[in-house]
C-alpha positions as CSV (number, residue, x, y, z in Angstrom):
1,X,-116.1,-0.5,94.2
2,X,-116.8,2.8,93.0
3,X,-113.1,3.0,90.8
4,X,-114.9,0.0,89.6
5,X,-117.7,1.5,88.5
6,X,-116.0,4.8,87.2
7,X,-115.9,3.7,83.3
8,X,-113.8,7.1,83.0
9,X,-110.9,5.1,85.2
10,X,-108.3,2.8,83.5
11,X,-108.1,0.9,87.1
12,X,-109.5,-1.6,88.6
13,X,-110.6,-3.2,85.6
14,X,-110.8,-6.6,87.1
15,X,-112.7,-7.1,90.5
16,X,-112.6,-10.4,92.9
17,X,-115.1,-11.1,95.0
18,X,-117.4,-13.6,96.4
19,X,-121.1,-12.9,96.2
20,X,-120.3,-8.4,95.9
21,X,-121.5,-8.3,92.3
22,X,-124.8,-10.8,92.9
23,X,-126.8,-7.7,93.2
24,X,-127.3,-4.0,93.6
25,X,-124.0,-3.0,91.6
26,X,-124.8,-1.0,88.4
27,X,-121.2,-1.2,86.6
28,X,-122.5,-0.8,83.2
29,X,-118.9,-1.7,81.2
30,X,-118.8,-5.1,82.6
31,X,-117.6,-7.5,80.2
32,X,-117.0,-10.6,81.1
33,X,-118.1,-12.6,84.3
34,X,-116.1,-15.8,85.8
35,X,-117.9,-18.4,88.2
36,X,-115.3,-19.9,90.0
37,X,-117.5,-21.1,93.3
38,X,-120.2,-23.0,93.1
39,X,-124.3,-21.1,92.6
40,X,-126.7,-23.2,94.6
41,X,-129.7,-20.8,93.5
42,X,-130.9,-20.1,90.4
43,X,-132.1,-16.4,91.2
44,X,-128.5,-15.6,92.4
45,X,-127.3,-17.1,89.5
46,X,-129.5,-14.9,87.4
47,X,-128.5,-11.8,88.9
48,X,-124.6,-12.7,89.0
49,X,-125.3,-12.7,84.9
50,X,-127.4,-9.7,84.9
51,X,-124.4,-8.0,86.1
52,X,-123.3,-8.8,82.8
53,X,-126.4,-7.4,80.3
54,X,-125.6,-3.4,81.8
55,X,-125.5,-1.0,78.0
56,X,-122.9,1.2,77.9
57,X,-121.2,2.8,74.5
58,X,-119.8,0.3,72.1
59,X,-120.5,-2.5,74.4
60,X,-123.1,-5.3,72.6
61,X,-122.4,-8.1,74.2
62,X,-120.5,-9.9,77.1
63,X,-119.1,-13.0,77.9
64,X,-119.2,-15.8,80.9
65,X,-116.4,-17.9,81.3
66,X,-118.1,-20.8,83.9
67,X,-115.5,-23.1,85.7
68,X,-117.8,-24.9,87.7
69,X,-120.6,-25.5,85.0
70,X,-123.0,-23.7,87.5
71,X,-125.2,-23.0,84.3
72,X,-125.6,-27.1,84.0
73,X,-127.9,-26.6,86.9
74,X,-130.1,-23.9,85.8
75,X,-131.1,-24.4,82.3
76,X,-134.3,-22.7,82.3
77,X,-136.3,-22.4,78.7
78,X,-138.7,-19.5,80.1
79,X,-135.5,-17.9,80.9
80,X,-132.6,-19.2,78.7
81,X,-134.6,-19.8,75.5
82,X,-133.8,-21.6,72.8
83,X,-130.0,-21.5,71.2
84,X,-130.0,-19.1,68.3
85,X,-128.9,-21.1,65.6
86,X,-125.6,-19.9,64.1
87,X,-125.6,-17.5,60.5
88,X,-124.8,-19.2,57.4
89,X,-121.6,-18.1,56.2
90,X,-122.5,-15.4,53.1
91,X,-120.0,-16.3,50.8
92,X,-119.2,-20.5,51.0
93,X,-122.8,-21.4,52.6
94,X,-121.2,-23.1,55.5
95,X,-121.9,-23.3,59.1
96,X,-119.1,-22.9,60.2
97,X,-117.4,-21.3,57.4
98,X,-114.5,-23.2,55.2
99,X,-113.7,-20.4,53.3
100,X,-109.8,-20.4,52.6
101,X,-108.3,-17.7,54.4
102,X,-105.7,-16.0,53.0
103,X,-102.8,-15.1,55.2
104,X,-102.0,-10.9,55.3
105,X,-99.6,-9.5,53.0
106,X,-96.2,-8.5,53.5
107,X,-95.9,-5.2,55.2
108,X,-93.9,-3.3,52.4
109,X,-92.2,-0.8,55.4
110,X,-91.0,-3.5,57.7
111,X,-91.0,-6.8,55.6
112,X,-92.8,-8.4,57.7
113,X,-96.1,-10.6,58.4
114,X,-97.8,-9.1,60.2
115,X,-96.7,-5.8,60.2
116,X,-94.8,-5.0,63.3
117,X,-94.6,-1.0,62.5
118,X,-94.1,1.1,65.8
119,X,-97.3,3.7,65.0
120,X,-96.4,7.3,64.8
121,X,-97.2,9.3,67.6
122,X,-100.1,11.7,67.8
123,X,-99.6,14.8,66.7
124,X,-101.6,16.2,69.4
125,X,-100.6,14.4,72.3
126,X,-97.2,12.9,71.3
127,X,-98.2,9.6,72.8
128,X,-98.8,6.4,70.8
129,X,-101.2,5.1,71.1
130,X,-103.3,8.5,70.7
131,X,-104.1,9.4,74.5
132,X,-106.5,12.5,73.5
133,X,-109.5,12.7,75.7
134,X,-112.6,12.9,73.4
135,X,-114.5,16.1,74.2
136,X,-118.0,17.1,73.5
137,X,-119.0,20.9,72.8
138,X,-121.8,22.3,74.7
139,X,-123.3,25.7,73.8
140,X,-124.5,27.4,76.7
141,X,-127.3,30.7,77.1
142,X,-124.3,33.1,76.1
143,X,-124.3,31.3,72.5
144,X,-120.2,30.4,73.1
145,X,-119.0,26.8,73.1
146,X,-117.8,25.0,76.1
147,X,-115.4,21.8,75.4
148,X,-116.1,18.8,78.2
149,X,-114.8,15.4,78.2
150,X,-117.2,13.2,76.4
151,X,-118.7,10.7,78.8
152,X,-121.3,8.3,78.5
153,X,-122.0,7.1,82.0
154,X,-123.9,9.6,84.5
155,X,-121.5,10.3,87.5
156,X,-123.2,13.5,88.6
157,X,-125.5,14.9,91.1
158,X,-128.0,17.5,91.3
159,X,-127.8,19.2,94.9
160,X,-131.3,17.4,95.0
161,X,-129.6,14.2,94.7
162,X,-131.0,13.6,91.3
163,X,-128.1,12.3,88.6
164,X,-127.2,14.2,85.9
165,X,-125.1,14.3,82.8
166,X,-122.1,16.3,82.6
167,X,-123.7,18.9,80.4
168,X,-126.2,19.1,82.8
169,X,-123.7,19.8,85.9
170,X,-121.8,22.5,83.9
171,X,-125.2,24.1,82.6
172,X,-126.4,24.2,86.0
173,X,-123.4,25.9,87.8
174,X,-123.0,28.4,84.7
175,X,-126.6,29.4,85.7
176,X,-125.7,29.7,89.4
177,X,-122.3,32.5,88.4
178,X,-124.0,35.7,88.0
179,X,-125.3,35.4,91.7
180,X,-121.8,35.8,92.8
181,X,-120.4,38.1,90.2
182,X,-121.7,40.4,87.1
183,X,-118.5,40.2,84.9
184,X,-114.7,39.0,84.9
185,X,-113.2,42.0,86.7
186,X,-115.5,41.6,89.7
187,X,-114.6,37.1,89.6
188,X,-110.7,38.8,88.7
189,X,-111.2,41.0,92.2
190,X,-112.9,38.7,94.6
191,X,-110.6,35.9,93.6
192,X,-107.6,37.5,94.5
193,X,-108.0,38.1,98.0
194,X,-108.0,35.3,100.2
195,X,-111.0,36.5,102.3
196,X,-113.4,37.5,99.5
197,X,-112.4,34.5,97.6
198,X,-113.5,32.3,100.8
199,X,-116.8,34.3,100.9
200,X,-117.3,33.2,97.0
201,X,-116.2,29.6,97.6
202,X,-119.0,29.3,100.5
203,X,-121.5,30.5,98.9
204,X,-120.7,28.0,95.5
205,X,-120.3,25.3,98.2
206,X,-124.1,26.4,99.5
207,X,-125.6,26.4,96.0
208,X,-124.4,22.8,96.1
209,X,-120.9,23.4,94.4
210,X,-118.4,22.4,97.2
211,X,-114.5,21.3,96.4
212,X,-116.0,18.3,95.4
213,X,-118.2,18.9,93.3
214,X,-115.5,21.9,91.6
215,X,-112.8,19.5,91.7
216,X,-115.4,17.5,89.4
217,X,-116.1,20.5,87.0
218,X,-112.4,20.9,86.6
219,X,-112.2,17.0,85.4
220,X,-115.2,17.8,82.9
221,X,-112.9,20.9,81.7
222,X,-109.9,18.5,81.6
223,X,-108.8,21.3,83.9
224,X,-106.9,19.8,86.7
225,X,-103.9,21.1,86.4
226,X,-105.7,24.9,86.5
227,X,-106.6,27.1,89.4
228,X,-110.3,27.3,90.1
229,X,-110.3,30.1,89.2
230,X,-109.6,29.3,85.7
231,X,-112.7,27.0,85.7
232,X,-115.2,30.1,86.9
233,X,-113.9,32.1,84.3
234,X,-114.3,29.5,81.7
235,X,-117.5,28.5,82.7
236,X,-118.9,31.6,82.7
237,X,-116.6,33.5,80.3
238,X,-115.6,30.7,78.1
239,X,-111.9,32.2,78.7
240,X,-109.5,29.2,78.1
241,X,-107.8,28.3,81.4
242,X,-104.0,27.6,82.0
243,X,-101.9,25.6,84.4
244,X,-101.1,26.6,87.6
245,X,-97.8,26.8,87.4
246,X,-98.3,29.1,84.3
247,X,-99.9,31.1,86.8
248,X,-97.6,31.3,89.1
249,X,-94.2,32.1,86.5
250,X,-96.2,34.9,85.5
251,X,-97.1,35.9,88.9
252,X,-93.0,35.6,89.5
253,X,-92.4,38.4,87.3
254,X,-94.5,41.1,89.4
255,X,-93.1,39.5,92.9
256,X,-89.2,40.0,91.9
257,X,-90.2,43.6,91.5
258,X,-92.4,44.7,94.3
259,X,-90.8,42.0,97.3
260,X,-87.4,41.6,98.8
261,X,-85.4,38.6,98.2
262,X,-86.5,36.9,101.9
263,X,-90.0,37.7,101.1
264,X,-89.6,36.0,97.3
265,X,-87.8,33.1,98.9
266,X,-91.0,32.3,100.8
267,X,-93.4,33.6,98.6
268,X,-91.5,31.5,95.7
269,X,-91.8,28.0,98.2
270,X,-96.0,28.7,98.6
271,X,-96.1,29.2,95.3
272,X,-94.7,25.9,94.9
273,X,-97.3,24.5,96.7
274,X,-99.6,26.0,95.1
275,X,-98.7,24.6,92.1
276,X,-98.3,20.8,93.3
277,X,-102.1,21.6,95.6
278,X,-104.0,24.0,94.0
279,X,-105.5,27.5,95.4
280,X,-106.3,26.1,98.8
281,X,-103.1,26.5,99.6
282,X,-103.5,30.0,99.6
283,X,-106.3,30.4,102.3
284,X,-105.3,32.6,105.0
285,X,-105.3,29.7,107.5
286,X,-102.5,28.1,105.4
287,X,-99.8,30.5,106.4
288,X,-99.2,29.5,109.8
289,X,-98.8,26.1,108.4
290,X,-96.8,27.2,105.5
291,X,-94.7,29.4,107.8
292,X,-93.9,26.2,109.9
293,X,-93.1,24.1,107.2
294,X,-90.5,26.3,105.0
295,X,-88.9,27.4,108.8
296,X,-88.3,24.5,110.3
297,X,-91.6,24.5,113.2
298,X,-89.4,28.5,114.1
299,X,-92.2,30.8,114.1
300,X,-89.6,33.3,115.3
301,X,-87.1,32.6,112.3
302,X,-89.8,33.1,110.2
303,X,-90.5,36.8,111.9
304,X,-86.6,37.5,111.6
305,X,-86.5,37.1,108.4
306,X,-90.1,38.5,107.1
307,X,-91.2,41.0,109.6
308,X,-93.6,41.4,112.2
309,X,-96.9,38.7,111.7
310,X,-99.4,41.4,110.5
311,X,-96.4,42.5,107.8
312,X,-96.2,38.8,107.2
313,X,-100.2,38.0,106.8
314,X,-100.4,41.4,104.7
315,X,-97.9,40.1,102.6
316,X,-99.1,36.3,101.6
317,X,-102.4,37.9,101.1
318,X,-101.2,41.1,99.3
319,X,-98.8,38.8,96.3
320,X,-102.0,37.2,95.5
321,X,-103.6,40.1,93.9
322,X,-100.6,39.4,91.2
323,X,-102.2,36.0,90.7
324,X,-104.9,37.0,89.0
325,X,-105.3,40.4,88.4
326,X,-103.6,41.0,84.7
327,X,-105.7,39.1,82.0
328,X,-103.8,36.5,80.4
């Protein structure tokens, strides 16, 4: 139900159900209703249609397709009204219009009618049709733009439990920042180290910025693909973020130099997650996990091959400095 509702998601876009959408259910892009049961009241039947009469951007009107003429039963003048009569047509005066339509012309490029041209792609996005997400700028106390996906519908929630718009959500969390950090170096710092960057994330989550609730900033951002990181520092900094697994092939560069090949070979597969999950995967309680995982459930092949455990922990924790510590 809530995919449903979600006007930003291509899927569901058709819902069947019984009596789910009667009431209570604000999906504002609904566009056409079917009645295929029978309505044996007319208030249900009124507010299976007023599902229908939700606003939402470039939406003026809907449609009811009725296969059991349930609206035969409920014809209401004080609620129905009378029929509008339909417009005159302009140019012949008729209702409906006779005015001789002409068929379209030959498409000079492919010769035919109608034109069955395959579009070029976007230049952007390579994709035809264009698959660009429309952004909005936002202009926030620092007097530098921010670029968010321009949505219509309200999706997000003040730690008071009050909706907000998505300009809202990002104004509010850029005004949270400075409690955690005066500038990029000190973000830059406490990021890199798994501990300090779990301090910072609890604190975010207590201001009422959790993973969800970052996991939504980095949709706003169109930032998904990015570390968290990259979101803080483009909140705050308005310094354009990059993928993760830019991240990490720069982060490779360092590792080949300062790490033996055993150590690269496991620093190269949690990078990998890293990549595919995002910086969680980096928390300190991931390594045991991680440890498992590339060796197999051998603890002990994983200490012949990388050292004692505290060499092991100092080094997942120590490659992570490489990260995030040279400015992109």
């Amino acid at each position: 139900m809530r995919d449903f509702q979600d006007n930003e998601k291509t899927i569901p876009t058709i819902l069947t159900t019984s009596q789910k959408l009667s009431t209570g259910v604000d999906a504002r892009n609904i566009r056409n209703i079917v009645l295929m049961r029978s309505v044996n009241s007319i208030i249900e039947f009124k507010q299976i249609i007023g599902r229908g009469t939700r606003l939402y951007d470039g939406k003026d009107y809907f449609t009811i397709y009725d296969f059991v003429k349930a609206h035969h039963h409920f014809r209401d003048p004080e609620w129905d009204g009378e029929p509008e009569p339909e417009d005159v047509c302009p140019k012949c005066g008729q209702q409906p219009c006779q005015c001789e339509r002409q068929p379209p012309k030959v498409c000079e490029r492919c010769g035919q009618r109608p034109c069955v041209c395959v579009k070029e792609p976007c230049q952007k996005c390579g994709n035809s049709p264009c698959e660009c997400k429309k952004k909005a700028k936002v202009k926030l106390a620092d007097g530098k733009e921010r670029r968010i996906q321009h949505m219509m519908v309200t999706s997000y929630w003040h730690p008071d439990g009050t909706p907000m718009s998505a300009q809202q959500f990002l104004e509010l969390l850029y005004g949270k920042l400075p409690d955690f950090f005066q500038d990029e170096a000190e973000l830059r710092a406490l990021w890199s180290a798994p501990d300090t960057r779990a301090k910072l994330l609890a604190g975010l989550a207590e201001k009422g910025f959790g993973p969800d609730q970052m996991a939504e900033m980095q949709r706003i951002i169109d930032a998904e693909k990015s570390d968290l990181f990259d979101v803080l520092a483009y909140v705050a900094y308005a310094r354009p973020a990059i993928t993760r697994e830019e991240r990490a092939a720069i982060a490779k560069v360092e590792i080949s130099q300062r790490f033996n090949s055993k150590q690269q070979a496991f620093l190269d597969f949690v990078l990998a997650h890293y990549v595919s999950e995002g910086v969680y995967e980096l928390d300190q309680e991931k390594l045991t996990p991680l440890l498992r995982l590339r060796y197999n459930n051998s603890i002990a092949d994983a200490i012949a091959d990388l050292g004692r455990p505290e060499e092991i922990g100092t080094v997942f924790a120590g490659f992570q400095r490489y990260l995030y510590e040279i400015a992109v």
